[in-house]
C-alpha distance (Angstrom), angle and dihedral (degrees) to the residues before:
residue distance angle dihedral
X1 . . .
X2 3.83 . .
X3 3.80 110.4 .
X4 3.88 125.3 -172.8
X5 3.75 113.1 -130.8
X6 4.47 115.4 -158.7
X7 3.88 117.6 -146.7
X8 3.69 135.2 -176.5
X9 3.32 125.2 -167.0
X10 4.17 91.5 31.2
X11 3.33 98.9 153.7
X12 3.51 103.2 57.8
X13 3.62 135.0 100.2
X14 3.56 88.6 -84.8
X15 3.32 107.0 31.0
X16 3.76 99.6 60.7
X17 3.92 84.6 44.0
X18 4.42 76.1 61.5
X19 3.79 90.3 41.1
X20 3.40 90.2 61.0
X21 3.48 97.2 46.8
X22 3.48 100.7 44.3
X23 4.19 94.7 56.4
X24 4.02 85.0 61.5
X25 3.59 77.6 71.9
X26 3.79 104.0 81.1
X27 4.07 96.2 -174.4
X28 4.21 91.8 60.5
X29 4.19 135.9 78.3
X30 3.29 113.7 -162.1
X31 3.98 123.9 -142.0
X32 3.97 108.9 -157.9
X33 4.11 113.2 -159.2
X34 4.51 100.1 -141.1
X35 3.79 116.6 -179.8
X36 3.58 106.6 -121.1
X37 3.81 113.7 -96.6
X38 3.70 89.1 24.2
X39 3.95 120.5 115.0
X40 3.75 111.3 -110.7
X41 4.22 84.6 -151.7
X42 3.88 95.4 -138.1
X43 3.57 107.0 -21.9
X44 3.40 102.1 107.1
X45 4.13 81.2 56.5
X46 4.07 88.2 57.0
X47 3.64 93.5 96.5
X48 4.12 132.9 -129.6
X49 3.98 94.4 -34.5
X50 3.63 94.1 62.1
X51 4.18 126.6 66.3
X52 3.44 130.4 -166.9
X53 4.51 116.5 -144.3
X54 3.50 122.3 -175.1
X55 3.70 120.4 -124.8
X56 4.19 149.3 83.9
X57 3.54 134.2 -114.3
X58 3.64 92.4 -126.0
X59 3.63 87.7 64.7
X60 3.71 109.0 63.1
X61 3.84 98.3 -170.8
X62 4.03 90.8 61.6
X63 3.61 86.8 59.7
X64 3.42 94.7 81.5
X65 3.74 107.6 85.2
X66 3.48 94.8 45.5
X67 3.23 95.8 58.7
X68 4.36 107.7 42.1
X69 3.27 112.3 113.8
X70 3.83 99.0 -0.7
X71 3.67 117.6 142.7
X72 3.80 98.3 -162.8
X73 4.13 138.7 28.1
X74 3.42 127.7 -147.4
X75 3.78 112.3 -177.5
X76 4.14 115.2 -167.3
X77 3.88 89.5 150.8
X78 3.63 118.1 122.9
X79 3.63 152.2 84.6
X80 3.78 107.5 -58.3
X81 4.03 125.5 -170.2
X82 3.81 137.8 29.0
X83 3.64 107.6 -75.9
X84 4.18 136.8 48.9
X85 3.32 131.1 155.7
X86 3.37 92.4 -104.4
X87 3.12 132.1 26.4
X88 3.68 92.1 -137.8
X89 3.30 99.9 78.9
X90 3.93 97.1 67.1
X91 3.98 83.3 61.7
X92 4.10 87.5 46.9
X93 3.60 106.4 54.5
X94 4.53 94.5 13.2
X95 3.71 98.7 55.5
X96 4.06 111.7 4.2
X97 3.78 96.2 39.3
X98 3.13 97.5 49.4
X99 3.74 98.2 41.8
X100 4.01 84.7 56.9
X101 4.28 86.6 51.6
X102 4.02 80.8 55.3
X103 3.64 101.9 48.3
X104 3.41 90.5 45.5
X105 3.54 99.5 52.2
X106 4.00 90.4 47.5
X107 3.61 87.9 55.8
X108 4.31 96.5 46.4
X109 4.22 78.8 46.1
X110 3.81 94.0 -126.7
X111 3.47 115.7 -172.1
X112 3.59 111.1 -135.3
X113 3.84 122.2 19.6
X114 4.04 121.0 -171.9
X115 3.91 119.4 -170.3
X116 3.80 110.3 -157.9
X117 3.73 113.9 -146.0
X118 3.73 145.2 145.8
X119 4.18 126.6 -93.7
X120 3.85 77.4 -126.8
X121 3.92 76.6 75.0
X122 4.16 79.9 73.5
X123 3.84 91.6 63.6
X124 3.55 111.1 -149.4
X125 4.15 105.8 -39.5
X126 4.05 123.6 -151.5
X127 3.81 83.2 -119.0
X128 3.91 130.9 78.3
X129 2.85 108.6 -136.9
X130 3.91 109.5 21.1
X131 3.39 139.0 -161.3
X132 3.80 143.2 -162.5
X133 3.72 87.1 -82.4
X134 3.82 94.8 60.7
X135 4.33 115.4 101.3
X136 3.76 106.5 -131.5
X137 3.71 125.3 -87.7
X138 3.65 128.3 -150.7
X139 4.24 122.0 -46.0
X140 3.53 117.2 -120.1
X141 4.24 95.9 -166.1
X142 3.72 130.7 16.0
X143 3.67 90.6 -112.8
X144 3.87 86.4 67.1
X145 3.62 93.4 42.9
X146 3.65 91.6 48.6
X147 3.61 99.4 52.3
X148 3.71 84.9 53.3
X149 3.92 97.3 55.4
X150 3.74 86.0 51.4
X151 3.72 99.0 48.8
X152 4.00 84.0 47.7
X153 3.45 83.7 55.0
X154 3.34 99.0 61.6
X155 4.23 98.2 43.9
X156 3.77 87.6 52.1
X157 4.22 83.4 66.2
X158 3.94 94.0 36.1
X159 3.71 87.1 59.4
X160 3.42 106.2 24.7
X161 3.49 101.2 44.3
X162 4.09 107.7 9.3
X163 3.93 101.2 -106.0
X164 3.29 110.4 169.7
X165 3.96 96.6 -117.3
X166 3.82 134.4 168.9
X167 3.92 130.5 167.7
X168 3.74 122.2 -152.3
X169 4.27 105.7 -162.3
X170 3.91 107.5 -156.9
X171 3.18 131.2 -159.1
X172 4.12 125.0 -130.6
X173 3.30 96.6 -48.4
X174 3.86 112.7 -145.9
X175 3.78 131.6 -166.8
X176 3.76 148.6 114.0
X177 3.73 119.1 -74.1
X178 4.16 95.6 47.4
X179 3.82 101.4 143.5
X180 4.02 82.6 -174.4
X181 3.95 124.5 86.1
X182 3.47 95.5 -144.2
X183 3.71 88.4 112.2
X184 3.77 96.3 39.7
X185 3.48 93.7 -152.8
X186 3.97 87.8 137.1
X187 3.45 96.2 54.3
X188 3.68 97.8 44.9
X189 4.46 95.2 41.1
X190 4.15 79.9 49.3
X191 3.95 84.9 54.9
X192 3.68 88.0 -128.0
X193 4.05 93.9 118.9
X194 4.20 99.6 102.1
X195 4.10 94.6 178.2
X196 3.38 148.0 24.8
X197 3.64 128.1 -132.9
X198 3.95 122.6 -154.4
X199 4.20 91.0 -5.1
X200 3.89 88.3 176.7
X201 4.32 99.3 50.9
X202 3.57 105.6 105.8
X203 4.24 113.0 -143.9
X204 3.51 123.5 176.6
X205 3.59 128.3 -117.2
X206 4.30 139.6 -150.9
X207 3.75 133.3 176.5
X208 3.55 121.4 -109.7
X209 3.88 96.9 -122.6
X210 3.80 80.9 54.0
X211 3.68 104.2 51.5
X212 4.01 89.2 42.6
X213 3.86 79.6 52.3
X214 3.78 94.0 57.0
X215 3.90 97.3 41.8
X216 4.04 89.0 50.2
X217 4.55 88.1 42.5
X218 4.40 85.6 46.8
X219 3.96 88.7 47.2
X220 4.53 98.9 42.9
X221 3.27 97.3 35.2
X222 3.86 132.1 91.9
X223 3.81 125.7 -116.8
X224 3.53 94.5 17.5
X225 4.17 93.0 120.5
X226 3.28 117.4 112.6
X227 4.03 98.3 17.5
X228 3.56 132.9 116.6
X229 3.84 115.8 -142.9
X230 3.85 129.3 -158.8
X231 3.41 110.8 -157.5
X232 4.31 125.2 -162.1
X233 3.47 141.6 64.9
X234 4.05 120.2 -170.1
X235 3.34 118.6 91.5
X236 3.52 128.3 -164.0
X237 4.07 138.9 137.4
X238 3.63 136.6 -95.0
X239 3.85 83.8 -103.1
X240 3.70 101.1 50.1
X241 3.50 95.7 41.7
X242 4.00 91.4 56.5
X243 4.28 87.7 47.5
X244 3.78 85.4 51.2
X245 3.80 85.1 57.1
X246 3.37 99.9 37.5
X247 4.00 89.8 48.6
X248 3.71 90.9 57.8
X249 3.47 106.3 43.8
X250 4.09 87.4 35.3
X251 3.67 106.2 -135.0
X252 3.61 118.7 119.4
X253 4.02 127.5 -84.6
X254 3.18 135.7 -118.6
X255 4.05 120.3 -92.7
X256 3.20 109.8 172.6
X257 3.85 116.2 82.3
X258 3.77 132.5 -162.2
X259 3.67 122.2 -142.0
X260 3.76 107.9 -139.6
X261 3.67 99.9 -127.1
X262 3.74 84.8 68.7
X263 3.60 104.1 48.1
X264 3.83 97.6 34.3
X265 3.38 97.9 81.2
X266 3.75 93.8 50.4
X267 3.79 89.1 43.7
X268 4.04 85.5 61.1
X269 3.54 94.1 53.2
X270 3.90 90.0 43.0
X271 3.51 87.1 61.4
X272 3.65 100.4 49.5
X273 4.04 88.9 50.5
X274 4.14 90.4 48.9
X275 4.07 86.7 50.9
X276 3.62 84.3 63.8
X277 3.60 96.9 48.5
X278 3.70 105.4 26.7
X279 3.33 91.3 -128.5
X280 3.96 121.0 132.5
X281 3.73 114.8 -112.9
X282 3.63 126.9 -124.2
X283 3.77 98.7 -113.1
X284 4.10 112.4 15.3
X285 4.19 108.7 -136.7
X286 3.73 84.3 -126.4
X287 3.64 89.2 58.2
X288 3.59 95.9 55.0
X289 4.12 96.1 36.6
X290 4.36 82.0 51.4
X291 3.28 86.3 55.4
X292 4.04 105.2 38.7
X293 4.07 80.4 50.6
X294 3.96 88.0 66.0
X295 3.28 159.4 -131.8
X296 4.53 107.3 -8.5
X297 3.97 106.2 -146.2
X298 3.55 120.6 173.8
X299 4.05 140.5 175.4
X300 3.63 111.1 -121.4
X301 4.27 97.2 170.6
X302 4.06 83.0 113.6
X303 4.01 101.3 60.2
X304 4.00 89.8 40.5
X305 3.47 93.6 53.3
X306 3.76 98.2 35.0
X307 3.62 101.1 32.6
X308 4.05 89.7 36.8
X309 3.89 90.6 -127.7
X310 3.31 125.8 -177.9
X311 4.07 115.6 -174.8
X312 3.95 127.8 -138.4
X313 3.73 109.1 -135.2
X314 3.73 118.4 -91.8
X315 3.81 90.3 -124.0
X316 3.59 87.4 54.8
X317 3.71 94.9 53.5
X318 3.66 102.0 53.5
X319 3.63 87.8 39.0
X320 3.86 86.1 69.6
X321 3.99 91.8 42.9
X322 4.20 89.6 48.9
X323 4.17 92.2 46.8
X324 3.54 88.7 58.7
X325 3.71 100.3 36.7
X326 4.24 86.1 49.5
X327 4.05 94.5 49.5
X328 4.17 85.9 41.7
X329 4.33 87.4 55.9
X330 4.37 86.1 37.4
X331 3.97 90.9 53.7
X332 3.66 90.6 47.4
């Protein structure tokens, strides 16, 4: 039986990492929501099984066509990293755009809906490690805060009014392709990252095939409505994951490390300045307050067993994200 699966946010780093995985699936069209003007970065080159609709999440009325006759939703749209201009648009696309991708879907009755989001969604829980189980503790960044409001979103309509909703909570996800510097991995395999900031905070890290792996497993397979799925496994610091980095690409890592009391402050008033200019600043206050808030250690035993997971090695992963970065610098 062919089925029609809707996505938002397809072109992104992720979501052509889902793309791809989803057209190994011979039974499924996909229907991919582009802003107008925007550039659906190969897409429109995807062949028969894949349509391109016009519209935004922040405008529910264009959600319409996306969403006819779809038997499953996907949404990867949102506002992803530690810094915007304003800090409005987390709330925008996080919380109220993807509250309008919910509604929506509740009133096209779709059959399966997954929310992607971020364990950072989770705050920072009384228990270390956490699991799906765990209430939410504080936020740390608006991105994290965001991402909550919008997976809140979506469980007021599961319970309230039966949509069919499941969240999948990964981890740093790590790969080549990321136009973002969330990561940093460019910076630091360039050599060009002088500090570190929080060395000792532990964060936990997944591939990208392996997270578009889990979002595709949460959205196919049965009994997955109404659960909550965190999704990663390696472990490893802010210091080892830089060594790892600078090991592959061999350039020396960074030793000196900055406690975040110190550069918080400054961070603020970086902030401020690149508000002004538009430009991103070199270490986003959100960045350094996720950090100060400590180390983020989750249970993921449920989405390996459930989503039958099995993780690439961390090493692995950023060895794919430095081979490209290194032959991007060598062609230069």
């Amino acid at each position: 039986m062919e089925r029609t699966i809707a996505l938002t946010g397809a072109t992104g780093f992720l979501g052509q990492a889902v793309v791809e995985r989803l057209l190994e699936e011979p039974s499924l069209k996909l229907r991919c929501l582009v802003r107008e003007g925007r550039n659906p970065k190969g897409l429109d080159e995807r062949g028969p099984r894949v349509e391109i609709v016009s519209g935004d999440v922040c405008a529910p009325k264009t959600l319409g066509p996306l969403l006819e006759g779809a038997w499953g939703v996907i949404n990867l749209a949102g506002l992803r990293g530690f810094w915007a201009r304003s800090t409005k648009d987390y709330y925008d696309l996080n919380e109220r755009g993807a509250a309008a991708v919910f509604r929506s879907a509740l009133d096209h009755d779709c059959e399966k809906v997954v929310q992607v989001s971020t364990p950072l969604a989770f705050g920072m829980p009384e228990r270390s490690p956490f699991d799906e189980t765990d209430p939410p503790g504080p936020h740390a960044s608006d991105y994290a805060r965001s991402k909550h409001l919008g997976d809140e979103a979506g469980w007021q309509l599961h319970h309230g009014a039966g949509l069919p909703f499941s969240v999948v909570h990964l981890a740093a996800v790590i790969g080549a392709g990321d136009p973002q510097s969330t990561m940093e991995i460019r910076r630091a395999a360039k050599g060009r990252l002088p500090a570190l900031v929080g060395a000792d905070t532990t964060f936990t890290y997944v591939a990208l095939r392996d997270a578009a792996e889990a979002i595709v497993q949460a959205l196919l397979r049965p009994h997955t409505v109404g659960r909550c799925y965190l999704v990663g496994r390696e472990r490893a610091t802010t210091r080892e994951y830089f060594e790892i980095i600078s090991d592959l690409a061999g350039v020396p890592a960074p030793n000196w490390n900055i406690p975040e009391g110190w550069i918080l402050p400054w961070a603020r008033w970086g902030e401020r300045v690149a508000r002004w200019t538009g430009t991103t600043p070199w270490v986003p206050a959100d960045v350094v307050s996720t950090s100060a808030a400590g180390s983020l250690i989750f249970e993921a035993k449920k989405s390996e067993v459930e989503l039958d997971l099995v993780y690439t090695p961390l090493r692995e992963a950023l060895a794919q994200a430095v081979v490209e970065i290194m032959g991007d610098r060598n062609s230069a």
